[in-house]
Every structure is written in C-alpha cells, then in structure tokens.
C-alpha atoms as one frame of an Amber mdcrd trajectory, in Angstrom:
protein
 -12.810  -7.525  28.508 -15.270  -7.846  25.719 -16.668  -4.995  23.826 -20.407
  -5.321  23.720 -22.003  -4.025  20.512 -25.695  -3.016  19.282 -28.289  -4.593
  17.305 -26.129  -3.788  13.905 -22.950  -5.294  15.252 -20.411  -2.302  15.837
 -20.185   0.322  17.671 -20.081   3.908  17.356 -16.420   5.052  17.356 -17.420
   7.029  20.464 -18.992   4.194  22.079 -16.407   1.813  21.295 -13.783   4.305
  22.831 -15.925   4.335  26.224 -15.713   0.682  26.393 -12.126   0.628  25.829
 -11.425   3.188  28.227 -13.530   2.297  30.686 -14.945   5.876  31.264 -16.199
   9.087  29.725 -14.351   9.770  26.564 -12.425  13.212  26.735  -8.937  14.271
  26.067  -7.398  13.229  29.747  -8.478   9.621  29.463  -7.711   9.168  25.707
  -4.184   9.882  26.755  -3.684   8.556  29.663  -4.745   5.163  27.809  -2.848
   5.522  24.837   0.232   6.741  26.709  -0.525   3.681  29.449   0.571   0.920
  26.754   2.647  -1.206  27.023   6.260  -0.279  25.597   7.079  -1.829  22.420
  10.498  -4.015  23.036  12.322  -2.627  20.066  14.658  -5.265  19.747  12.261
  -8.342  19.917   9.927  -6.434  17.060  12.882  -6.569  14.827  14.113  -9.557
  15.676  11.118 -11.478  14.861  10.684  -9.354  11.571  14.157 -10.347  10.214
  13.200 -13.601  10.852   9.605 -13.826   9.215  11.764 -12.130   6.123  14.393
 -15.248   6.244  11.138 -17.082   5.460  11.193 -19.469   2.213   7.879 -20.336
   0.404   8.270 -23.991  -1.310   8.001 -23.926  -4.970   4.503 -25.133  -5.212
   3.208 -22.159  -2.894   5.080 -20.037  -5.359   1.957 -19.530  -7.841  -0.320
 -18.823  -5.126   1.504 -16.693  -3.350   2.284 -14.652  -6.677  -1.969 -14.577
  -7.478  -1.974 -13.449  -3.900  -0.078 -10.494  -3.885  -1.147  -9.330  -7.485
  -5.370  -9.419  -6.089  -4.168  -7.345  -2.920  -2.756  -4.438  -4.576  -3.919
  -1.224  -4.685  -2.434   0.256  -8.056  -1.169   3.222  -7.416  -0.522   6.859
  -9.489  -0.061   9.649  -7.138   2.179  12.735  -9.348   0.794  16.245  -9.727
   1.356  15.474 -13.396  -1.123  13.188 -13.440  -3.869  13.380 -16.372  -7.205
  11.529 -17.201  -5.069   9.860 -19.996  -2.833   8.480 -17.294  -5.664   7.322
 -15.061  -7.488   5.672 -18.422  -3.887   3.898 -18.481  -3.762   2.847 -15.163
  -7.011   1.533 -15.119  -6.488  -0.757 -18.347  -3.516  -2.014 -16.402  -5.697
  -3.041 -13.714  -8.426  -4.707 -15.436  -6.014  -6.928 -17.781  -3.103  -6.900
 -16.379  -0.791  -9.431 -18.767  -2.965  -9.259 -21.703  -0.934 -12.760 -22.527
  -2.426 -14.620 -20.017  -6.347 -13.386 -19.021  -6.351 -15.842 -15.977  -4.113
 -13.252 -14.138  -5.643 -11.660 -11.156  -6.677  -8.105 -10.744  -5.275  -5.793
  -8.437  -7.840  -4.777  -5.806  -8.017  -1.193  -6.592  -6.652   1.554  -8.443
  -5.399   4.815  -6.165  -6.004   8.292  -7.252  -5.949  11.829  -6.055  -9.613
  12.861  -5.660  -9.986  14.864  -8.687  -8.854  11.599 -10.821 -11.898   9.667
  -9.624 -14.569  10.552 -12.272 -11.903   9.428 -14.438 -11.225   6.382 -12.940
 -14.556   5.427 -12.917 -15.259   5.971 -15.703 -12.628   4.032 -17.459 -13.704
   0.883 -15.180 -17.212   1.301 -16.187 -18.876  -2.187 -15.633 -16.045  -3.807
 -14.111 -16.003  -1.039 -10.913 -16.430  -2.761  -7.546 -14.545  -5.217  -5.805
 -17.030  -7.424  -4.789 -18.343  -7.649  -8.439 -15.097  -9.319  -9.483 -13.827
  -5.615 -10.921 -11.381  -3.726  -9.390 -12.531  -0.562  -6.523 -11.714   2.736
  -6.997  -9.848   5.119  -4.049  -8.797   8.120  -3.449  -6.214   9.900  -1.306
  -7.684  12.654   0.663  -7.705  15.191   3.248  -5.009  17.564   2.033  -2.409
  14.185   0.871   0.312  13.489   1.773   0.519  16.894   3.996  -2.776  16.953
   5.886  -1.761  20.165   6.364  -5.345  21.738   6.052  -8.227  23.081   7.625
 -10.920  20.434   8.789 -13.808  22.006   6.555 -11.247  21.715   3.605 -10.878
  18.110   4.706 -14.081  17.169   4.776 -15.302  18.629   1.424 -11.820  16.748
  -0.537 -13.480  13.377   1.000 -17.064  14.219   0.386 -15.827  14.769  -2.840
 -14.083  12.050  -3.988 -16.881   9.855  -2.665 -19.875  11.948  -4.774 -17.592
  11.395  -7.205 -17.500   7.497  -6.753 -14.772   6.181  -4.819 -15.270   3.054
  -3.135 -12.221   3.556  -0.338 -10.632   7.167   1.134  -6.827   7.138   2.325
  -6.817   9.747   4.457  -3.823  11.505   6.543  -3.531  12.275   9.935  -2.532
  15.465  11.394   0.990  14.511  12.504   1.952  17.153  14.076  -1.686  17.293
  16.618  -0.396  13.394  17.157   3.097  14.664  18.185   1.799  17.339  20.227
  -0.205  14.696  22.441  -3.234  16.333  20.936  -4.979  13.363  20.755  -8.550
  14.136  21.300  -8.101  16.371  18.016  -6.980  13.482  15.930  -9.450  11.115
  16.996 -11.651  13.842  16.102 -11.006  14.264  13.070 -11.463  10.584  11.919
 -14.341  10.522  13.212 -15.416  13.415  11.369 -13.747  12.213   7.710 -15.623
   8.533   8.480 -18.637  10.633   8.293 -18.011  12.323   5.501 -17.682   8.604
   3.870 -21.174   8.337   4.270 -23.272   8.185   0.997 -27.124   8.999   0.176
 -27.698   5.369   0.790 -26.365   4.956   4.103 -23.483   2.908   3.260 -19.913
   4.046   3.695 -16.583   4.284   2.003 -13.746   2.044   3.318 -11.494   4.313
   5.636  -7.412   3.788   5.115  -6.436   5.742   8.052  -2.816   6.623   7.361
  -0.502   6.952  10.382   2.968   8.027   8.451   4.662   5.645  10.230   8.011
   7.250   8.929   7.234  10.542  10.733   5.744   9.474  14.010   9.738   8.458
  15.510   9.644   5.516  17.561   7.239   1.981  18.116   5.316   3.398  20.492
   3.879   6.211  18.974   3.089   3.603  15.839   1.610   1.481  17.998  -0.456
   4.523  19.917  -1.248   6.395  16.326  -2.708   2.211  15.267  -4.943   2.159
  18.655  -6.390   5.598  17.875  -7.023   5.208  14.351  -9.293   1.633  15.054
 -10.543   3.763  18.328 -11.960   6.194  16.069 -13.613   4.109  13.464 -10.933
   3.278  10.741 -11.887   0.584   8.677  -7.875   0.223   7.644  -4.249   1.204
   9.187  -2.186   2.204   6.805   1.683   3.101   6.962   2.560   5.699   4.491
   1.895   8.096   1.914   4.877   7.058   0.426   5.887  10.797  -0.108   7.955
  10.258   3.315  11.385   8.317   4.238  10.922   5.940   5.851   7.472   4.272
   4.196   6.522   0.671   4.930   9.043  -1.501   7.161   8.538  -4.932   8.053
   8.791  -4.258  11.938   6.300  -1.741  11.314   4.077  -3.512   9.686   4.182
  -6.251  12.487   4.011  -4.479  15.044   0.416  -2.705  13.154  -0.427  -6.433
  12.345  -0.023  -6.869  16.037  -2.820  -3.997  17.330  -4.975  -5.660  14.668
  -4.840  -9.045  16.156  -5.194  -7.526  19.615  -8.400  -5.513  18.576  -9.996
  -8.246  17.103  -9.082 -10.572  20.147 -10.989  -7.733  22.273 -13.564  -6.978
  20.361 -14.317  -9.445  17.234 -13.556  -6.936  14.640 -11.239  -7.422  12.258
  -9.365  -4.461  10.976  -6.902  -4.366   7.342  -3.469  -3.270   7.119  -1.886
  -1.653   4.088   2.060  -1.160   4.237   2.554   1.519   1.258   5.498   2.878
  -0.257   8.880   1.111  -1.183   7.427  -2.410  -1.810   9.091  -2.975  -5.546
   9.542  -7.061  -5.403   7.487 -10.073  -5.263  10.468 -10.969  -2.439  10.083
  -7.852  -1.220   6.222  -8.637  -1.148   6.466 -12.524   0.131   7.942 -11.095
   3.264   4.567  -9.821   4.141   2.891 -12.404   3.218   4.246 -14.476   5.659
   4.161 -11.740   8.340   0.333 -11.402   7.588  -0.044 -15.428   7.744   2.022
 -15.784  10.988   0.682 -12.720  12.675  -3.036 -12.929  12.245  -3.705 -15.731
   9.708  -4.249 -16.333   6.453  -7.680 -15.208   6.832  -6.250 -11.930   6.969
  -4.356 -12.307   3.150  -7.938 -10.861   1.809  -8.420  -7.232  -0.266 -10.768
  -6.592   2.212  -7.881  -6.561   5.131  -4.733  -6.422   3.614  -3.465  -4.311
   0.854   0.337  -3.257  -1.034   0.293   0.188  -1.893   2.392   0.223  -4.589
   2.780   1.344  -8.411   5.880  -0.598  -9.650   5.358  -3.867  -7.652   2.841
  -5.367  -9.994   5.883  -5.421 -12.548   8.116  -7.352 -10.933   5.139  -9.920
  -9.617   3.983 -10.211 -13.445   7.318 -11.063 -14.813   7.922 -13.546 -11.528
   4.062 -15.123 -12.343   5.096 -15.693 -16.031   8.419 -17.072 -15.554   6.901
 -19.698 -13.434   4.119 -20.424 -16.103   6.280 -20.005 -19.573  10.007 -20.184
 -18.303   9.877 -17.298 -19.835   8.688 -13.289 -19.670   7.137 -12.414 -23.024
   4.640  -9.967 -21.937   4.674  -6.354 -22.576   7.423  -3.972 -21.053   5.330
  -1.833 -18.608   5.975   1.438 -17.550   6.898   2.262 -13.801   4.422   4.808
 -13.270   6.362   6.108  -9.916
C-alpha cells in the first residue's frame, strides 16, 4: 500500500489516517488498527539493541561522529527556577560552544518552557534559525511534563510560545486518554496543537510529539503511541520529558526508529526521532548513532530528523572533541545546567 498525497505533497492528518486505515476515521477503527499490530518480540528488540551498543566507531570516525552529535542537540534548561539570565546563558552556550576552538558545531536548538522564548530569542538575535546556520528555538508545551490540562489551556501555551517565536513545540500527550484506549481523543488533540503551530504566514512550527515512553508500560503501547503520533500529523516522536523514570532507552528508541522506517517505507515521509532524558556521554550518545545509521540510515543523522534532548551531554562531547584535537581539555569548566 502506498499513501497517495495532494498537489502539496502530504496529507491532511485526517486524510492520511483514512488511507492507513482503509476506512472512515472514527474511534472503532483507530483502535482496532492500532491494537491490530503486530506484537513487539521483546526479547529480539533488546537483543539487537545491546548489540548496536557493543558497536565500536574506528578512530578516524571518532571526530565526525563527535561534530555529529554536538549539531543534533537540542540544549536543554527545563527548572521552574529558570530566569531570562539563565536562558541568555544557555543561549551563549549554544552559539559558541568552546570559545577555544570556533570551528565547533552548534547544537541544533536551545529548549525552553514557553514563557522563556522571548528570551531566547532574543539572546540569539541574528543567529536564530536553523537553516540560517544559527541555532532554533523550542519550547515545551501543553501543560509539560504533566499534560495534565484542559485542551483550550493547551492550545493557548502553544499558540503562545509560537507568537512568541519558537521555531519547534514539544508537546505531551495525555497519557492517561492513551492508557484508557481513548485513542480518538489523543489523536485529537495533536491534531488540534499542530494547528495551533500554524503562524500568520502559513508556515508551521516543527511538532515533537512526546509519547513518555517511560509511562506507557510495555513495546506495544510505544510502538501504538509512535503510529498515532505520525497518524496525526507529528513532525517528530519523541521519548521523554525527562521528568519521568524511565526516559530514553536504546530498545526504545529502536523500536521508534523502527515505525519511522516503516512510515516512510509506506508513505515516503520521513519522520525525526528525539530520545530525551538520561543521555550524559558521547558513549552514551555513539550508541545512537549507530542505531540511527543501522536502522534508517545515515540520512536520518540530520537536526531535521534526529535530535538528543539533553542539558549535560554537550559537556562530556566537548571535552571528548578536544581531547582528540589538543590531547588535552583546556576549555572552560561548564556548568551542568540539570
């Protein structure tokens, strides 16, 4: 089966859930697809994570992979006791950061709670925008990490942060609807924040739909929250909030790699992955490079389909880049912000 899409390439979210489910879209026939999956064999998911992990890179991919992971973070401060000074500080961080060597990459984006974003923006000034060699800005929304909230409060925290400037919303899903079976309610509500990432001009904000992998129990339900998220228009699946024990795992993040490479097989759209929360290590980090490379291809290891969320990993990967270029870590002695 191959999706067939309009004159602008893509489909509705409605649309492309007709296709998928090969009749009207309503709450019966969302679940009776997402529950008719395929069960995920546990053992064989971890299996071939721990040995993707066992993985070694040969010294001359070293560098590159190092660059690699440092342009596909998004930087990350996420504390109720955040301040504009903080942001400002966070920012700098992003747009220089070893101030001993200017060649270093720049994170993808810096992640803020909505009300952080003029701030953030600000601070970037010229150098805001992925695409324009600066860094993006985005914002956690819809009642993060919770998503306990109404719908209308929702909405106007996304609307917000993008009047405000954000270039990408994180939002939450409502776990517990999810749980429930309530699936017509999530899918919903995607489709409603997606909206809400609309701007004056027409163009959107990125959607990071996060699934809180950690919360939703088993493999299947990952692998059913994944399908529903694209379903609904998600321009991203992302693990965690990292509020939440478990955050990103390896197996996880396969088996979410894994619905990505299936989508795009179906349809031709290719869909990012961000594994949040818990990543501290450029070994840590290398692990998912490889998954990402094996998985779906290297085409994949862009900012524009894979991301670390993360605040303390670009520490370790700046100390790891200049040990391989000095011998030695001279830079300064940054801050864990988490």
């Amino acid at each position: 089966m191959t999706l067939q899409t309009g004159t602008a390439g893509t489909l509705a979210p409605a649309a492309r859930a007709v296709q998928v489910l090969g009749s009207e879209l309503t709450e019966k026939s969302l679940r009776l697809h997402l529950e008719g999956l395929p069960g995920v064999d546990a053992v064989g998911l971890e299996q071939r994570a721990a040995g993707l992990g066992t993985r070694s890179i040969k010294t001359t991919s070293k560098a590159w992979a190092i660059d690699k992971i440092i342009s596909l973070v998004d930087l990350t401060t996420l504390e109720g006791a955040d301040t504009p000074g903080k942001v400002r500080s966070l920012v700098a961080k992003a747009v220089t950061p070893d101030p001993t060597d200017l060649s270093t990459p720049r994170p993808a984006a810096v992640c803020v709670y909505g009300d952080m974003v003029p701030a953030a923006v600000e601070a970037l000034g010229p150098l805001k925008g992925l695409d324009a060699g600066g860094v993006n800005v985005a914002a956690v929304a819809t009642a993060f990490p919770s998503g306990r909230a109404s719908r209308q409060v929702k909405l106007a925290d996304t609307a917000d942060a993008v009047a405000a400037g954000a270039d990408e919303i994180d939002m939450v899903i409502d776990r517990g609807a999810f749980l429930s079976g309530r699936y017509g309610q999530v899918f919903d509500e995607i489709v409603a924040v997606k909206e809400a990432c609309r701007r004056p001009d027409g163009s959107y904000a990125h959607l990071k739909v996060i699934l809180e992998t950690g919360e939703l129990n088993t493999y299947d339900n990952v692998r059913r929250a994944s399908w529903l998220a694209i379903l609904a228009g998600g321009d991203f699946i992302k693990t965690s909030t990292g509020k939440v024990s478990p955050a990103a795992t390896l197996p996880v993040t396969l088996l979410m790699l894994q619905v990505v490479r299936d989508w795009y097989r179906l349809s031709g759209e290719r869909i990012g992955v961000k594994p949040a929360g818990g990543i501290r290590t450029s070994k840590d980090a290398i692990k998912y490079v490889v998954t990402v490379a094996e998985t779906v291809g290297e085409e994949w290891l862009s900012p524009h389909l894979f991301r670390f969320g993360a605040s303390s990993l670009l520490n370790d990967v700046l100390l790891q880049r200049q040990k391989l270029t000095t011998g030695r870590y001279s830079g300064p002695d940054y801050v864990t912000i988490d």
